[in-house]
C-alpha positions in Angstrom: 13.4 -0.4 -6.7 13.1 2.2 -4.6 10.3 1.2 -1.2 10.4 3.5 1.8 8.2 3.5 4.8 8.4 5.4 7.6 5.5 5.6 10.2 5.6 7.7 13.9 2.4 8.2 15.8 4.2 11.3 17.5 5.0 12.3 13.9 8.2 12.6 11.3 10.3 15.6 12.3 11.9 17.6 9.3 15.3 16.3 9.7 14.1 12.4 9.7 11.8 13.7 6.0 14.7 15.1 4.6 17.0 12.3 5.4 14.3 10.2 4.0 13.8 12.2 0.7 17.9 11.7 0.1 17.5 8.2 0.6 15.2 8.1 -2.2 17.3 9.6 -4.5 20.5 7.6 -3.6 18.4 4.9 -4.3 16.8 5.3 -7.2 20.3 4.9 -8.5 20.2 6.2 -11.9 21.7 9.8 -12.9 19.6 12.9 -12.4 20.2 15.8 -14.3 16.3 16.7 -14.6 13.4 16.4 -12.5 10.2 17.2 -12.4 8.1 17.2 -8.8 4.4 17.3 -9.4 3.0 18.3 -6.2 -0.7 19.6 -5.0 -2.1 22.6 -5.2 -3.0 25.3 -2.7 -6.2 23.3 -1.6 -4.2 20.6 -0.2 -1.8 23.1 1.8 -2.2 21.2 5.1 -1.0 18.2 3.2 3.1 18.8 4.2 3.6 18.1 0.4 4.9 21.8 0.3 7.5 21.0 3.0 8.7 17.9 0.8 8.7 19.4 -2.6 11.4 22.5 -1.1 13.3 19.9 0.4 13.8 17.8 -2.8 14.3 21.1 -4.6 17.4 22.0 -2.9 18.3 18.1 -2.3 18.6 18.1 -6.2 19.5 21.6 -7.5 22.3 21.6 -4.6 24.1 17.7 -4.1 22.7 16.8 -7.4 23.6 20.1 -9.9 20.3 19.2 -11.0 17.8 21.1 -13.2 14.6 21.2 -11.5 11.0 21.5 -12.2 7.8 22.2 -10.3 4.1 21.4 -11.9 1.7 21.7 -9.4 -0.7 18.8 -9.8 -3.6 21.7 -10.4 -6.6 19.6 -12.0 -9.4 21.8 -13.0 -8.5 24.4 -9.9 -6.9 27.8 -10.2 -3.6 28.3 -10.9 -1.4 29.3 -7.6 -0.4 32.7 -7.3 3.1 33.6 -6.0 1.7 34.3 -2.8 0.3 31.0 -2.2 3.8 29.5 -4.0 5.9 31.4 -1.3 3.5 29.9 1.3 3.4 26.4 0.4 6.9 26.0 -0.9 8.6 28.7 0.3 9.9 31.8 -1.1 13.4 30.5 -1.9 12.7 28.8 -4.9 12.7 31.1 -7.9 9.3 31.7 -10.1 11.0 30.7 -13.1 10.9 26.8 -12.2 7.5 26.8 -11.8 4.7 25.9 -14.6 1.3 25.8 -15.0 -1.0 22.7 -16.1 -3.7 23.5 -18.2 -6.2 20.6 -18.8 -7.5 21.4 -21.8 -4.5 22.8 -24.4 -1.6 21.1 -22.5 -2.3 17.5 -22.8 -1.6 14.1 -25.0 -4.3 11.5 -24.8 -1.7 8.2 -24.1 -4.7 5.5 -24.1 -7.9 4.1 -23.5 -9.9 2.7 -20.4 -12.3 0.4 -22.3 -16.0 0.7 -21.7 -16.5 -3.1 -20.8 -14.2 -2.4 -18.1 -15.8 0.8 -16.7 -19.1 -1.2 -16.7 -17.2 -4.3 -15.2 -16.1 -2.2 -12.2 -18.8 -0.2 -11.7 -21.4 -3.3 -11.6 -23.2 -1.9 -15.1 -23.7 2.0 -13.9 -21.4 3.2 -16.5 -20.2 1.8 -19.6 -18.3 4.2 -22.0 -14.7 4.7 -22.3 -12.3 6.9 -20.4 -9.2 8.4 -22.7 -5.9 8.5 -20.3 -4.9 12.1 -20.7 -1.8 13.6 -19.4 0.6 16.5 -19.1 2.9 16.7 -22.0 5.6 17.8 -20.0 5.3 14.1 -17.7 6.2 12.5 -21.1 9.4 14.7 -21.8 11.8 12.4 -22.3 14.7 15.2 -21.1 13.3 14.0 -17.3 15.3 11.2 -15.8 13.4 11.4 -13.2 9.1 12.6 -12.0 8.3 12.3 -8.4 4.5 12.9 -7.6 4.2 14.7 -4.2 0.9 14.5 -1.8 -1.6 13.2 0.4 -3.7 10.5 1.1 -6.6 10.8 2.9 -10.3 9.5 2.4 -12.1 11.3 -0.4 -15.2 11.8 -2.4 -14.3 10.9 -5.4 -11.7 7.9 -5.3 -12.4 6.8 -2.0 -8.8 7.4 -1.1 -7.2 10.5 -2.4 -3.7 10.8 -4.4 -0.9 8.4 -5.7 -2.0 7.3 -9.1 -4.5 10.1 -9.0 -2.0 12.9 -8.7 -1.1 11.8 -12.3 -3.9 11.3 -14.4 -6.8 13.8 -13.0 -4.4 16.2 -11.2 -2.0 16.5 -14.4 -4.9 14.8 -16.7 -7.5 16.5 -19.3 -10.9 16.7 -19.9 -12.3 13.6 -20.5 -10.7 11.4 -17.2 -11.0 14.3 -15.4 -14.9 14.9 -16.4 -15.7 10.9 -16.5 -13.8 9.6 -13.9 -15.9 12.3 -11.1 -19.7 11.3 -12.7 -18.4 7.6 -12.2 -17.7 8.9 -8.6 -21.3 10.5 -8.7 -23.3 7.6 -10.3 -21.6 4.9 -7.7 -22.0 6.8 -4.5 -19.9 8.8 -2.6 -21.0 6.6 0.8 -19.8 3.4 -1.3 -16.3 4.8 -1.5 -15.2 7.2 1.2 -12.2 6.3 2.8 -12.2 3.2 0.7 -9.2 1.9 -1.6 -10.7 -0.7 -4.5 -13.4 2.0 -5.4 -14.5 1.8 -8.9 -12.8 5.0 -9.6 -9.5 4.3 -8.0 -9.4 0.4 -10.4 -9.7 3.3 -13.5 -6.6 4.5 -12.2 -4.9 1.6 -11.6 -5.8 0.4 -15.0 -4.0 3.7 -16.6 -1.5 3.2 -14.5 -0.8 -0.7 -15.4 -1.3 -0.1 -19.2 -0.5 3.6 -20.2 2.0 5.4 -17.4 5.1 2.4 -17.6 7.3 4.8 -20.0 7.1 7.7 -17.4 9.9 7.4 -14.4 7.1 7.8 -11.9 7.9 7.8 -8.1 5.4 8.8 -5.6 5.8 10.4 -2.2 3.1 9.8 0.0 2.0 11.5 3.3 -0.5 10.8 6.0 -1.1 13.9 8.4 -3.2 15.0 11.4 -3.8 18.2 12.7 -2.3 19.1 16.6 -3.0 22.2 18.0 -3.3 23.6 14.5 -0.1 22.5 13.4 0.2 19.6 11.1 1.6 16.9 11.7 3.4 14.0 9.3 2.6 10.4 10.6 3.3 8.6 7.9 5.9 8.9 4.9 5.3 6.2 2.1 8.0 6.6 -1.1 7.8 4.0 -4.0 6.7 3.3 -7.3 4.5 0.3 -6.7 1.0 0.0 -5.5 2.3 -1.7 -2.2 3.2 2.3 -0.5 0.0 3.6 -1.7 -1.3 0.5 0.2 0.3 1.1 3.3 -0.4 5.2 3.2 -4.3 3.9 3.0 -3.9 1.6 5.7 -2.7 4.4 8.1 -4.9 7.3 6.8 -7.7 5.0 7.4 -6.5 4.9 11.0 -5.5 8.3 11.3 -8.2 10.4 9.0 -11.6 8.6 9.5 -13.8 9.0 12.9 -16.8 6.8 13.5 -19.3 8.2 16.1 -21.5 6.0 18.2 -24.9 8.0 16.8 -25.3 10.7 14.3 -25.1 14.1 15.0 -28.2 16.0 15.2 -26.4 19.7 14.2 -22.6 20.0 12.7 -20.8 23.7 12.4 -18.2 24.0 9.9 -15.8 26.3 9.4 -14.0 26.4 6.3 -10.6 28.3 5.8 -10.7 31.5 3.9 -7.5 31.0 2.0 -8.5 27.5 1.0 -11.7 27.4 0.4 -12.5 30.2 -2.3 -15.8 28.3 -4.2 -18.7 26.7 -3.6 -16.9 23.5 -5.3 -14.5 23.2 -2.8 -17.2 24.5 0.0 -19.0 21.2 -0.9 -16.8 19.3 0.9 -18.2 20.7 4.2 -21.1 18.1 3.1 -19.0 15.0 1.7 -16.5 14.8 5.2 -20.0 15.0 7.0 -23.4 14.0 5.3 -22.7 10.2 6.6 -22.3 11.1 10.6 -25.3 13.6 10.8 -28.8 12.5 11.1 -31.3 12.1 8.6 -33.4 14.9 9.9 -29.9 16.5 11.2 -28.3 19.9 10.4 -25.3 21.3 8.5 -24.1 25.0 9.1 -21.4 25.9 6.7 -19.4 29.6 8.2 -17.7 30.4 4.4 -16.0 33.7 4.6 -14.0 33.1 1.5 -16.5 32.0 -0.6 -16.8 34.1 -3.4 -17.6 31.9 -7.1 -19.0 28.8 -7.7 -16.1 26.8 -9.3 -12.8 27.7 -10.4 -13.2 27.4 -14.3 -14.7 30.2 -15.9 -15.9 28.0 -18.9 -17.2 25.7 -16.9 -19.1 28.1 -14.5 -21.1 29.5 -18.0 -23.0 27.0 -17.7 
């Protein structure tokens, strides 16, 4: 079983990743001739997942002679241009290795989250059934090996972003991608933020225990911060049991959450032009804030990018 951690408060330099990346693969000890890496998209840029994902592509095309595939973990966003591929994982990989995820026409429904369940976990807000939906590519059987690339960080949604979610809303379908966010909406976002056991994230874990064995999963977790506009890799959690993503929550919730003494009576936010394209994404100027400002407090959002309100056009019809 592969289990690395590796944790620096001055952060992980690239040689110490890279060396860490190889040691995953020498120990996952079973022949690779091909791989698929699921990493984020271009929203999670400042995630370093785009640093890791080149350096297992030429750790495994190179030492290994290994075919290698790249299936950005899009969701419901836009697919990547080769712009923002060059910029996120470099311009040396070639085009032809990447592939797109489409959440509606490219995905096999594997199981079943009961109802009684959802309604046991979300104390009686929500009682129908979620359908485990995923890639059909993450159930080739031609891949000896799929390591799931990104970050964990608090999040709206799941409480804690990534690992588990990576696979089944990231490279999932319609209905856990649809159900598994109103579940989000009906419990509370301030119920779950920067939490792990959210109602959401025990959906997950329940795919994950039941419906995702048969896939050769590994995950490769980060935990960043942001110095002088650079980003910065604190911790480095590879594994294929819940134990890393544990850890990687443990540190993000040192590293990524800031509690103020009182709330904040007016709050500017600025949000990245080449991230933040829709008002979907703009929203999060509200989740990362709305429970540090004041009741009767401000929010100024500066959105020069913004130019649709989602990133579906079906969706945005209505």
């Amino acid at each position: 079983m592969v289990e690395i951690i590796r944790k620096d408060d001055a952060g992980i330099n690239d040689e110490a990743l890279k060396a860490s990346l190889a040691e995953s693969l020498s120990k996952y000890g079973k022949p690779l001739n091909k791989v698929l890496l699921l990493p984020p998209d271009f929203t999670r840029n400042h995630s370093y997942a785009g640093r890791l994902t080149n350096m297992y592509y030429h750790l495994l095309a190179g030492k290994y002679n290994c075919q290698v595939d790249i299936m950005p973990a899009l969701g419901t966003h836009l697919p990547m241009s080769d712009e923002e591929l060059d910029e996120m994982f470099g311009a040396d990989i070639p085009k032809d290795r990447y592939f797109v995820h489409d959440w509606r026409n490219d995905i096999e429904t594997i199981g079943q989250v009961p109802g009684s369940y959802v309604s046991e976990v979300s104390d009686g807000l929500i009682d129908y059934s979620i359908e485990v939906q995923v890639n059909r590519r993450l159930l080739d059987k031609s891949y000896d090996l799929v390591i799931s690339i990104g970050q964990v960080v608090p999040h709206e949604v799941v409480g804690m972003a990534n690992y588990t979610k990576n696979v089944v809303v990231g490279c999932g379908g319609v209905d856990m991608i649809n159900k598994s966010h109103m579940l989000g909406a009906v419990y509370g976002m301030e119920r779950m933020m920067g939490r792990d056991n959210t109602p959401v994230r025990k959906v997950f874990d329940y795919a994950e225990e039941h419906f995702l064995k048969d896939i050769p999963l590994m995950y490769v977790l980060t935990v960043t911060t942001q110095a002088a506009g650079q980003t910065c890799v604190n911790g480095l959690f590879i594994g294929n049991n819940r134990r890393v993503f544990e850890e990687a929550v443990a540190l993000s919730q040192e590293k990524n959450l800031i509690f103020v003494d009182e709330p904040f009576k007016k709050v500017v936010v600025y949000l990245d032009p080449s991230e933040f394209k829709s008002t979907w994404l703009g929203n999060k100027s509200v989740y990362r804030t709305r429970m540090a400002i004041a009741d009767d407090g401000d929010l100024i959002v500066l959105a020069p990018g913004v130019r649709m309100f989602g990133e579906d056009a079906d969706n945005d019809k209505f």
